[in-house]
C-alpha positions in Angstrom: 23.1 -0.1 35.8 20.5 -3.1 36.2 23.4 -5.5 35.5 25.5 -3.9 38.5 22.6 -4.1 40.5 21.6 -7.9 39.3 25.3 -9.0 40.1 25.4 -7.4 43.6 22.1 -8.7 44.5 22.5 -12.2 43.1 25.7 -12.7 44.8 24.5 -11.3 47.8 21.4 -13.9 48.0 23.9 -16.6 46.5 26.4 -15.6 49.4 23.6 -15.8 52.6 22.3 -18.9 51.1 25.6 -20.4 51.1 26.6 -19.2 54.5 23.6 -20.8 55.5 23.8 -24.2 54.5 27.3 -24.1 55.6 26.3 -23.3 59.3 23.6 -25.5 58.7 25.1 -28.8 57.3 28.9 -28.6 57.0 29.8 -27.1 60.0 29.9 -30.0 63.1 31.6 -31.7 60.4 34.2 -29.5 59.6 34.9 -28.1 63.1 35.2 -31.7 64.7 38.4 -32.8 66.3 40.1 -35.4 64.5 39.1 -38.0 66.8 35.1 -37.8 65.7 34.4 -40.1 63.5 31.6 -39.6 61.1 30.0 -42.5 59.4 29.8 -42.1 55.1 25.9 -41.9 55.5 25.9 -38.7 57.4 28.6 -37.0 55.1 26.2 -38.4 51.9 23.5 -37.2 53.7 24.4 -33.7 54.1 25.9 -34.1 50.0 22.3 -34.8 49.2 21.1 -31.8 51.3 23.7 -29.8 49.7 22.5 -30.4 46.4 19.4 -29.9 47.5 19.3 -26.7 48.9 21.1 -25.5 45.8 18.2 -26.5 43.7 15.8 -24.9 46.1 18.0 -21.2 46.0 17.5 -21.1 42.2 14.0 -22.5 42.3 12.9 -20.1 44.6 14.7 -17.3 42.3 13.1 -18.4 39.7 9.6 -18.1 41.1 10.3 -14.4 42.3 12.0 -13.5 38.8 8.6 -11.8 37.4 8.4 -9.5 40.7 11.9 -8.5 40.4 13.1 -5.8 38.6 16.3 -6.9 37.8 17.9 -9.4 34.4 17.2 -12.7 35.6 20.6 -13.9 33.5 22.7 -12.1 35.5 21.2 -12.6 38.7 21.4 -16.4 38.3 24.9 -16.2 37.5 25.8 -14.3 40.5 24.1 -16.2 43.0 26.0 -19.5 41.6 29.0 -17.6 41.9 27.9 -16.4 45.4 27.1 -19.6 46.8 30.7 -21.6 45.2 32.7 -19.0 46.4 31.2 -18.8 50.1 31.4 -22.3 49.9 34.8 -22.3 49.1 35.8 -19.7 51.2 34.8 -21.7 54.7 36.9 -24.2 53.7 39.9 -22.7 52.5 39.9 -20.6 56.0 39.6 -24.4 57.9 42.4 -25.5 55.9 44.7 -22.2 56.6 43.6 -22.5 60.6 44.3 -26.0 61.1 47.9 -24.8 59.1 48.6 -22.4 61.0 47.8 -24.4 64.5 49.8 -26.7 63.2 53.2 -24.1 63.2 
């Protein structure tokens, strides 16, 4: 039962975190007309943030890992499959609304 409860909890603080930083760095970006132009250093810069905050969601769970009472293992694994998938998930539903405005 602690894995259940490690996966559900990691992917749920892998899944804010990525909502997060998406509403945070990706989405001006993302939702801009085509006619913005954004210069390479603001798209690197918010890569470099990206990564960043990334490495500051597993530090911080690390750091809370001895007050937790759930496997460590698992719970890193599911917050890196919570924060890829979130990830991935804003930009597949861009990709299908700009398809489907498109039609």
């Amino acid at each position: 039962m602690i894995y259940v409860l490690s996966t559900a909890a990691g992917f749920f603080y892998g899944a804010c975190m990525g909502g997060l930083k998406y509403i945070a760095l990706w989405r001006k970006i993302i939702q801009a007309s085509t006619a913005e132009k954004f210069s390479g250093r603001a798209v690197y810069s918010r890569m470099l943030f990206d990564y960043l905050i990334n490495i500051l969601t597993f530090v911080l769970l690390f750091f809370v890992r001895k007050q937790l009472p759930l496997n460590f293992t698992v719970t890193a694994v599911a917050t890196a499959v919570g924060l890829s998938l979130i990830g991935r998930y804003f930009s597949v539903r861009r990709i299908f609304e700009k398809i489907s405005a498109e039609e």
